[in-house]
C-alpha positions in Angstrom: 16.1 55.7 -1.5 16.6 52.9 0.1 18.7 50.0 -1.6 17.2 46.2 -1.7 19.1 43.6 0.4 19.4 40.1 -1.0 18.5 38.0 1.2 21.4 36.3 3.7 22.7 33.0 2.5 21.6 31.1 5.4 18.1 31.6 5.1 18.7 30.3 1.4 20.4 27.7 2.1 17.6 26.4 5.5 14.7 27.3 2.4 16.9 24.6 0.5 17.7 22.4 2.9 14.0 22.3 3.7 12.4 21.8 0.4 15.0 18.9 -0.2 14.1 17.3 2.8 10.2 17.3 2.1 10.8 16.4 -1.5 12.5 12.8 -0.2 10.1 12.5 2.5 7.1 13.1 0.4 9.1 10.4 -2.5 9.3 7.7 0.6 5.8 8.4 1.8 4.6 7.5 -2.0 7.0 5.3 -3.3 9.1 3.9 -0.5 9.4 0.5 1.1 6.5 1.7 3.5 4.8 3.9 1.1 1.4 4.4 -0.3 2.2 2.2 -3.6 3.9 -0.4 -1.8 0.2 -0.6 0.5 -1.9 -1.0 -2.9 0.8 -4.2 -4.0 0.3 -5.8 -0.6 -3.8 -5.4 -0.5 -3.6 -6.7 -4.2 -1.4 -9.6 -3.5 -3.3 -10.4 -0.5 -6.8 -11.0 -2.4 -4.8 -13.0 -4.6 -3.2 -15.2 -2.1 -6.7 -15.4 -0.3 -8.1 -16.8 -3.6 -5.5 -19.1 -3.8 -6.2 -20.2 0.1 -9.8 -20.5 -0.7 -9.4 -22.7 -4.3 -6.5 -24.5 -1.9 -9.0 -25.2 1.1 -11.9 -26.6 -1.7 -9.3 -29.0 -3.1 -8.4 -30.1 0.7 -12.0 -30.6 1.2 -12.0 -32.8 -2.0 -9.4 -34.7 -0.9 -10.6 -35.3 2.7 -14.0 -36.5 0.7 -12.4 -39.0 -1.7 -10.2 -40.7 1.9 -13.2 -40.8 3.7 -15.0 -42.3 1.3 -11.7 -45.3 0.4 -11.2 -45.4 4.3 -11.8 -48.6 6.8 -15.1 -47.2 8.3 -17.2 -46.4 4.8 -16.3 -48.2 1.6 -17.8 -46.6 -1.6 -17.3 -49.7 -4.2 -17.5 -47.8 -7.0 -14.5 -45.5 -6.2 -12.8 -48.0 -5.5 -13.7 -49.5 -8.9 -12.6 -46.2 -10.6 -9.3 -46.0 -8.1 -8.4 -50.0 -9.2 -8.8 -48.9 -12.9 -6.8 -45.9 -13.0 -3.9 -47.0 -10.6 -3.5 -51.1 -11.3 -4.5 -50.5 -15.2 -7.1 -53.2 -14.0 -10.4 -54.5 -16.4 -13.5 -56.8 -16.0 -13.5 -59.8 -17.9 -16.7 -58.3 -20.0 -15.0 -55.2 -20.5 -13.2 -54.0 -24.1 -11.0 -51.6 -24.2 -10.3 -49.3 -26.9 -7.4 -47.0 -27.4 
């Protein structure tokens, strides 16, 4: 009859040391500052910023339209008209105003 051995405390101890060392390797790869969740905020927040560049870049555009259109070169009267009313508070003679 032979009698079972246990087996020798180092090789339990390397099985240990090994499986912690995966575990926190495998937590950083999933949940780390590098890790797979971290990936899915980034792409999510970049669609949002890009969103926010593109309603950003249409509101330039506006912008660039409305000084054009006030600027030395073309005069559009009745933005002017509009822009005189809303700044100076200003009113034609024939004009009531209600409030």
């Amino acid at each position: 009859m032979s009698a079972r051995r246990k087996p020798a405390f180092g090789v339990v101890i390397y099985a240990a040391i090994t499986l912690s060392l995966s575990g926190y390797f495998v937590f950083a790869a999933v949940q780390g500052d590098f890790g797979l969740f971290r990936r899915a905020e980034i792409e999510v927040e970049g669609a949002r910023l890009a969103a926010e560049l593109e309603t950003l870049e249409g509101e330039v555009a506006r912008m660039e339209n409305l000084t054009r259109r006030l600027s030395d070169d073309y005069l559009d009267l009745d933005l002017l008209d509009q822009q005189a009313r809303d700044v100076l508070g200003v009113m034609r003679s024939d004009e009531i105003v209600v409030r």
